[in-house]
C-alpha positions in Angstrom: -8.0 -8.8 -15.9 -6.5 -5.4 -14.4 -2.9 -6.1 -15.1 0.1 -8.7 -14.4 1.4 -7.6 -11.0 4.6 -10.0 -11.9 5.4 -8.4 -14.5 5.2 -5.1 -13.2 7.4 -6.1 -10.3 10.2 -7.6 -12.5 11.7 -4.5 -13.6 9.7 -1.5 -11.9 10.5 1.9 -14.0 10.9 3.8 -10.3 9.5 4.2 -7.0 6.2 4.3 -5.6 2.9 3.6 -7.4 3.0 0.8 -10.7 -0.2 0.7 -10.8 -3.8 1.6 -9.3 -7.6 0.9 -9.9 -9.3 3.6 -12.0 -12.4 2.1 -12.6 -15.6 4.0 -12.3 -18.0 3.3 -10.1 -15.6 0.9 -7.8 -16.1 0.4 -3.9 -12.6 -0.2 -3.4 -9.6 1.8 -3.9 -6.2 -1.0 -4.8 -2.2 0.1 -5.8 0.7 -2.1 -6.5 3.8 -0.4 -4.7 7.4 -0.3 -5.0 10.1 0.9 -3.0 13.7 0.5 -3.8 16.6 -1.4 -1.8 16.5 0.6 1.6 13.6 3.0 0.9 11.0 3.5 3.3 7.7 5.1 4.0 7.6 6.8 7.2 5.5 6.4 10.5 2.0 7.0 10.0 -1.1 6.6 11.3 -4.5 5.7 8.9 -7.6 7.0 10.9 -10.1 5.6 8.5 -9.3 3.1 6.7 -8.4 -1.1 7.7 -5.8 -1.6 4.5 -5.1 -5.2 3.4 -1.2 -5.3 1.7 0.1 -8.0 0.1 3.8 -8.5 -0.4 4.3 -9.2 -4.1 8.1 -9.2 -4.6 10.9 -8.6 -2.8 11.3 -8.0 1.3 11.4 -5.5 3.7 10.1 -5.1 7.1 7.1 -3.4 9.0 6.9 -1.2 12.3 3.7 -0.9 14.0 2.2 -1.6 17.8 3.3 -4.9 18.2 7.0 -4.3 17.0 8.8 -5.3 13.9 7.7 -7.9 11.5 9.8 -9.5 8.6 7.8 -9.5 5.0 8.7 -11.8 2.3 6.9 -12.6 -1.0 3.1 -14.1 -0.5 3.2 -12.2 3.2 -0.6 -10.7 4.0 -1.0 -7.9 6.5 -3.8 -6.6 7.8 -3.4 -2.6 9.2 -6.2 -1.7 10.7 -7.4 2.0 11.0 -6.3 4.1 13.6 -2.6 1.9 13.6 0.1 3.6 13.5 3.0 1.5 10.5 6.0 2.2 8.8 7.7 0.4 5.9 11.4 -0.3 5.3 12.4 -2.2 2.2 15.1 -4.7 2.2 18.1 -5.5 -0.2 15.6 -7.0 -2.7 13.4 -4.1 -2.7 9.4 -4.1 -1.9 6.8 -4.6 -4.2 3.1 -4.6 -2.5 -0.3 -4.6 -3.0 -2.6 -2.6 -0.8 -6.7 -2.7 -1.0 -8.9 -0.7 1.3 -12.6 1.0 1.0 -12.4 3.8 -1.3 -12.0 7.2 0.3 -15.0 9.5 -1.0 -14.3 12.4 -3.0 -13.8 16.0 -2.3 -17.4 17.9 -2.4 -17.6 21.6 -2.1 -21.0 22.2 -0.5 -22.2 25.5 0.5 -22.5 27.1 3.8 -25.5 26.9 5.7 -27.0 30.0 6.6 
């Protein structure tokens, strides 16, 4: 068990990320995200990385290629990499999950001469 996303999404503290695996040695990188009544996360675009998010609580919408789409609680997106998405939450708030391949660390290597 990694933690009770219900109960983190009853009464979330503040904004952004609740929670986030920290295991060693994981493949995967995973958050559980909120964002207040009419907060959003801007237009981006994710060139490495499909993301799988999972509305947990709450609703909201999300802008990408094919328009605007209405989340609600249980909804499952997939954002594949290289999509360009933007988040608005709605007058419930948004609490998410996202999943994707863990991004690899910073390594300082030295220059080849």
């Amino acid at each position: 068990m990694l933690c009770d996303v219900t109960a983190l999404t009853e009464a979330p503290a503040s904004a952004g990320v609740l929670w986030k695996l920290s295991e060693p040695g994981r493949q995967l990188d995973a958050n559980v995200v909120h964002l207040p009544p009419g907060r959003r996360v801007d237009p981006h675009v994710e060139p490495d990385l499909d993301v799988l998010l999972l509305v947990v609580a709450g609703d909201g919408t999300v802008t990408g290629s094919g328009g605007e789409e209405n989340l609600t609680t249980g909804g499952l997106l997939w954002l594949p990499r290289g999509s360009r998405r933007a988040l608005v939450a709605g007058e419930q708030g948004l609490s998410y999950v996202t999943v994707h391949r863990r991004r690899p660390g910073m390594t300082i290597r030295s220059r080849a001469t």
